[in-house]
C-alpha positions as CSV (number, residue, x, y, z in Angstrom):
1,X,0.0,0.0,0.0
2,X,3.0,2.6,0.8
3,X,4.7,2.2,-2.1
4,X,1.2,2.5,-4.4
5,X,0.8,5.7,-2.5
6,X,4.6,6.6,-3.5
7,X,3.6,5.9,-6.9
8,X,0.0,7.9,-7.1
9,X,2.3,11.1,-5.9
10,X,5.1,10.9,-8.1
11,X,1.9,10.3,-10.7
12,X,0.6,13.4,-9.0
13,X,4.0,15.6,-9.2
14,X,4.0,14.8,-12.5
15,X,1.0,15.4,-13.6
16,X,1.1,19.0,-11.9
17,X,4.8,19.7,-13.3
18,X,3.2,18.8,-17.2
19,X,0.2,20.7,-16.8
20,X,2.5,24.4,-14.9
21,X,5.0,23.4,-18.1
22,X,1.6,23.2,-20.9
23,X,0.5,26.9,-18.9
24,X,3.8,28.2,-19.3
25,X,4.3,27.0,-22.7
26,X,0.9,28.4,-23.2
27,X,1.7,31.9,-22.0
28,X,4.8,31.9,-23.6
29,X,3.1,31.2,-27.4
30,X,-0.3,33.9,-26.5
31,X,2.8,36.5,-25.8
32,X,4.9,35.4,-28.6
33,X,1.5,35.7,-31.1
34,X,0.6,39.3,-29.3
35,X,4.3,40.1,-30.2
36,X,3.8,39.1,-33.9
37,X,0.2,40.7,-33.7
38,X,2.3,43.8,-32.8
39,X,4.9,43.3,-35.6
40,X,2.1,42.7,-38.1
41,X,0.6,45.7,-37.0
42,X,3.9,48.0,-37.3
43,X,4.3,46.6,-40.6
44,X,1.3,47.4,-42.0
45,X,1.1,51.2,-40.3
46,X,4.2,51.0,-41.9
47,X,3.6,49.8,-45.6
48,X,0.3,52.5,-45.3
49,X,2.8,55.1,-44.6
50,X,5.4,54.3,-47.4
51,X,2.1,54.1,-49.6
52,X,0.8,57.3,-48.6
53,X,4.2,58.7,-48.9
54,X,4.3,57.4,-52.5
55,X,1.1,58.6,-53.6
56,X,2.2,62.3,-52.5
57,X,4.9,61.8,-54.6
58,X,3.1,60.7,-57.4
59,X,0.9,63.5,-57.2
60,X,3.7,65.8,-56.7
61,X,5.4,64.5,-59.8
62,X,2.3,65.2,-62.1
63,X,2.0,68.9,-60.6
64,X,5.4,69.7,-61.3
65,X,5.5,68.4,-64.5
66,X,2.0,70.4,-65.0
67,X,3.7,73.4,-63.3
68,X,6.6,73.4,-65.3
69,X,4.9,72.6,-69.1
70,X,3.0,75.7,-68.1
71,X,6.4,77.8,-67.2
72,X,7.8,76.4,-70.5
73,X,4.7,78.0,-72.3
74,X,4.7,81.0,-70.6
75,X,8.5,81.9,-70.7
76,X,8.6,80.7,-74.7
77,X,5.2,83.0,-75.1
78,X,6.5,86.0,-73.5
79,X,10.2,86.1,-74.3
80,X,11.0,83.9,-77.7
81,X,7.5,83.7,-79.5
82,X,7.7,87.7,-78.7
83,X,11.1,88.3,-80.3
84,X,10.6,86.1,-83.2
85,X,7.5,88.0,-84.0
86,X,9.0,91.1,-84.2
87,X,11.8,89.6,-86.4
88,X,9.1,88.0,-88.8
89,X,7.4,91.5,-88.8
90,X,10.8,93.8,-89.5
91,X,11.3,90.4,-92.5
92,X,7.9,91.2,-93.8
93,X,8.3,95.1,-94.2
94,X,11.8,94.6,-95.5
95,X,10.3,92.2,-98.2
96,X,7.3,94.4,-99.2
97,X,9.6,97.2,-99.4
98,X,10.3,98.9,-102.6
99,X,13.5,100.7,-101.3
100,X,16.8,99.3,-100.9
101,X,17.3,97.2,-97.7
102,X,18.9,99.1,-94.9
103,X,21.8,97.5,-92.9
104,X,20.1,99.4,-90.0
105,X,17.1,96.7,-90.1
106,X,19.1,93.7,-90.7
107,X,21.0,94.6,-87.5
108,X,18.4,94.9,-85.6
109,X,16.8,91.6,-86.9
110,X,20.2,89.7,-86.0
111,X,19.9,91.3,-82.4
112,X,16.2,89.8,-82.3
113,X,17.3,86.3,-83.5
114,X,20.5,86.4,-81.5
115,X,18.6,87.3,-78.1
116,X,15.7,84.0,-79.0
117,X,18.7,81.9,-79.4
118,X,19.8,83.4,-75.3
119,X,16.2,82.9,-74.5
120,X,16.0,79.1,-75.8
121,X,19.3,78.2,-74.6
122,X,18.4,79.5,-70.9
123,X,15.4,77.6,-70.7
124,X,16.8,74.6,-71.9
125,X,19.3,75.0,-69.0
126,X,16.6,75.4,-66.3
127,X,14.9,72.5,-67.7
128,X,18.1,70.2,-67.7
129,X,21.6,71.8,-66.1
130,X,24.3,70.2,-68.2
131,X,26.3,71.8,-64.4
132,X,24.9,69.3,-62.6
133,X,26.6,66.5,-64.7
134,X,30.1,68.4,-64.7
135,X,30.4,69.8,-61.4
136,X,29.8,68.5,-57.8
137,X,26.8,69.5,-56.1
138,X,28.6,72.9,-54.0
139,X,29.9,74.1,-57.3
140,X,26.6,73.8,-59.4
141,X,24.7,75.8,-56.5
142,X,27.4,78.5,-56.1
143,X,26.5,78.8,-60.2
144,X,22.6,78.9,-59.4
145,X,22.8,81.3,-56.8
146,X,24.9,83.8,-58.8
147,X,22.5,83.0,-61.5
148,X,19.6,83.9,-59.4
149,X,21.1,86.9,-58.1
150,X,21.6,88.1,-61.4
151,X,18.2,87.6,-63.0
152,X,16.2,89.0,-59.7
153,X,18.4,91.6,-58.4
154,X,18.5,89.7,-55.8
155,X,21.3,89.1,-52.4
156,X,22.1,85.8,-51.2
157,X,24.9,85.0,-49.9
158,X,26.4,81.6,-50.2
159,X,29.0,80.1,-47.8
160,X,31.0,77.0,-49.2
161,X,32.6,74.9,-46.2
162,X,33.2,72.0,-48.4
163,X,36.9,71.5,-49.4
164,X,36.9,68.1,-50.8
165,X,34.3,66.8,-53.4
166,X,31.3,64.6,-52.2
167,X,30.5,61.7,-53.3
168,X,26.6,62.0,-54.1
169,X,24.4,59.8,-56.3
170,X,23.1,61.6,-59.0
171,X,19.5,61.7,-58.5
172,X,20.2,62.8,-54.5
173,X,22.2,65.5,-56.4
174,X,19.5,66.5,-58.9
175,X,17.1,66.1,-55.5
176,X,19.6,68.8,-53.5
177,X,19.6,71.3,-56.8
178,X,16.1,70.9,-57.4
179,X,15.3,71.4,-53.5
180,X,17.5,74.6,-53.1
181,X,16.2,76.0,-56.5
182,X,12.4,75.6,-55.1
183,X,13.2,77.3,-51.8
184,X,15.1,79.8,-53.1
185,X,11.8,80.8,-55.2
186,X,9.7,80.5,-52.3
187,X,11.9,83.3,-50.5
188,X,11.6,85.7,-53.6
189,X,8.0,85.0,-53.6
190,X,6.1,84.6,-50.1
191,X,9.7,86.1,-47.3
192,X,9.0,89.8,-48.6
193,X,12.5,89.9,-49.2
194,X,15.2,88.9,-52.0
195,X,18.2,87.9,-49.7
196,X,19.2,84.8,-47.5
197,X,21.9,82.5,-47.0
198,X,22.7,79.2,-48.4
199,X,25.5,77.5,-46.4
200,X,26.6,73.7,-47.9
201,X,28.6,71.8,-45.2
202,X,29.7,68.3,-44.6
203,X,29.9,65.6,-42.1
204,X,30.9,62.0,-42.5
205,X,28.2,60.6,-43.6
206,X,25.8,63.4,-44.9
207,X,25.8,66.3,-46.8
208,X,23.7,69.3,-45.0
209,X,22.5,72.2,-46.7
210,X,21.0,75.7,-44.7
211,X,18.7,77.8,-46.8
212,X,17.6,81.4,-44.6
213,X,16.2,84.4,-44.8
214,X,15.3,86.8,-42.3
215,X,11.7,87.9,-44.0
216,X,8.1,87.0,-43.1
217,X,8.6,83.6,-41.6
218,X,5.2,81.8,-40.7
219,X,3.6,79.5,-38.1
220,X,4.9,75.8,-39.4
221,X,2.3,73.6,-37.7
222,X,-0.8,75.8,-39.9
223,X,1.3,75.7,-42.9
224,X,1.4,72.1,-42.0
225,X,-2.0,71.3,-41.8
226,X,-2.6,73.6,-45.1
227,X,-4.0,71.9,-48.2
228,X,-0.9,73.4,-50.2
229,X,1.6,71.9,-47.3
230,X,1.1,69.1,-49.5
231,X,2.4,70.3,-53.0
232,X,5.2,72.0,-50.8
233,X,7.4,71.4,-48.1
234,X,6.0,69.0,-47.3
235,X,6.8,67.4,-50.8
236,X,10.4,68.4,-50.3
237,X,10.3,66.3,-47.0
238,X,9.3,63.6,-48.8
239,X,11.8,63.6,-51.4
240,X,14.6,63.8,-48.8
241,X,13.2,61.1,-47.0
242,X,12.8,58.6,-49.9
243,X,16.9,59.3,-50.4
244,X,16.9,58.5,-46.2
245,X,17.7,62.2,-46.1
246,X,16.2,65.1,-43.3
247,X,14.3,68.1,-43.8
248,X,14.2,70.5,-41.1
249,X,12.4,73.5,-40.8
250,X,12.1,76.3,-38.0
251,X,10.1,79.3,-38.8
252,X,8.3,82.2,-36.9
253,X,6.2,85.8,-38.1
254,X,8.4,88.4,-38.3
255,X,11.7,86.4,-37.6
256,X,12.0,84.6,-40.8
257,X,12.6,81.1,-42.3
258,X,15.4,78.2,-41.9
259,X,15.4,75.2,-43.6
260,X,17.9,72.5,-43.0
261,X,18.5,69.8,-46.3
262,X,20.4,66.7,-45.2
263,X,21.2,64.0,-47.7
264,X,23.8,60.9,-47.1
265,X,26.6,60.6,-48.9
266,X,27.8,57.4,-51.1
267,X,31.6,57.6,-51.7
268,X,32.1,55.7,-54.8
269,X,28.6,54.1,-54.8
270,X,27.0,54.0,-58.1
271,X,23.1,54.5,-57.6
272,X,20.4,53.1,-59.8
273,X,19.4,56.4,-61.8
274,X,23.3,55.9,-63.0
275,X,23.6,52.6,-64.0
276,X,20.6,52.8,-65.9
């Protein structure tokens, strides 16, 4: 009889030890799928955000290719169309003309033709800077900035802290240009002023551009929540992002505007835009 009830115990011990080891097992697997749940979860707030994100870009994509066909139409309407007009017009009276031709005329047509040829050759570079495929990215916005300066009447000021070239991959290059170009239009259109600064620096690992001025400035968590946040900053935000870049802005009425472009570098790393 003792050693049956020896037996029934150990039965017993064992029993209970199998059934706490099942409950842990048990508690282990509902924590492990609440963990997965969570991962699951992450990922798809995740995947909604990167899809969101790429929609934005989409749509920013077809509104500045819209914006710019309409620049191109404007620019060619009011500058080359223009000119060439006046050349076909000065060609029509020299050809109906029963007295000799005058050198005087012909002059001035050459000076016509000769300033649509400037006209068509700077639009072509705003559309597609042959600079950006010659020079590294500090050198090509020192030229845009002098550029700019010259066509506005404008004042920035750039500062160059870069002594050695950067390795950038052209499309976070074309990114930069583009996103320094854009801002620097914003200032001359909405800061109430046509000066700043745009400072280019360099760490390690990333490339950091300042664009400031000292005009209007504005409240960033309205502009934010705007309907046209969308189609700007908040576009270039995007864009630096998608290159794993920052974009940093800190703004205030009366006390003007700076925004911070930061873009890693890829020494000797060709990207996909350049092997295709």
């Amino acid at each position: 009889m003792e050693k049956l009830r020896k037996l029934k115990k150990i039965e017993k011990d064992h029993a209970m030890e199998l059934e706490n080891r099942i409950r842990l097992r048990t508690i282990e697997l509902e924590k492990s799928n609440d963990e997965l749940k969570n991962i699951k979860d992450e990922l798809e707030k995740t995947v909604a955000q990167r899809t969101l994100q790429l929609k934005r870009l989409n749509e920013h994509l077809i509104y500045s290719e819209e914006s710019e066909r309409k620049a191109i139409a404007s620019d060619l309407h009011d500058s080359v169309t223009q000119t060439l007009a006046l050349s076909m017009f000065k060609l029509k009276n020299i050809q109906e003309s029963d007295t000799d031709i005058d050198k005087a005329d012909l002059s001035e047509i050459q000076n016509y033709i000769e300033q649509s040829i400037r006209e068509i050759r700077s639009l072509i570079y705003q559309l597609s800077p042959p600079i950006l495929d010659d020079f590294d990215i500090e050198i090509a916005l020192g030229f845009l900035i002098e550029e700019t300066n010259v066509k506005h009447n404008s004042r920035f000021k750039y500062i160059n802290n870069i002594e050695d070239p950067v390795g950038l991959d052209q499309a976070v290059k074309v990114t930069l240009y583009r996103a320094v170009n854009e801002l620097i239009t914003n200032i001359l259109k909405h800061s109430g002023c046509n000066n700043g600064e745009i400072e280019v620096s360099q760490t390690k690992e990333n490339i950091i551009v300042r664009v400031e001025d000292h005009g209007a400035g504005f409240d960033v968590e309205t502009i934010k929540k705007s309907a046209s946040f969308g189609f700007g900053l908040k576009s270039l935000s995007e864009r630096m992002e998608n290159f794993e870049g920052k974009f940093l802005v800190e703004s205030n009425f009366g006390k003007g505007t700076k925004i911070i472009l930061m873009a890693p570098v890829s020494p000797g790393k060709d990207s996909w835009y350049e092997k295709n």
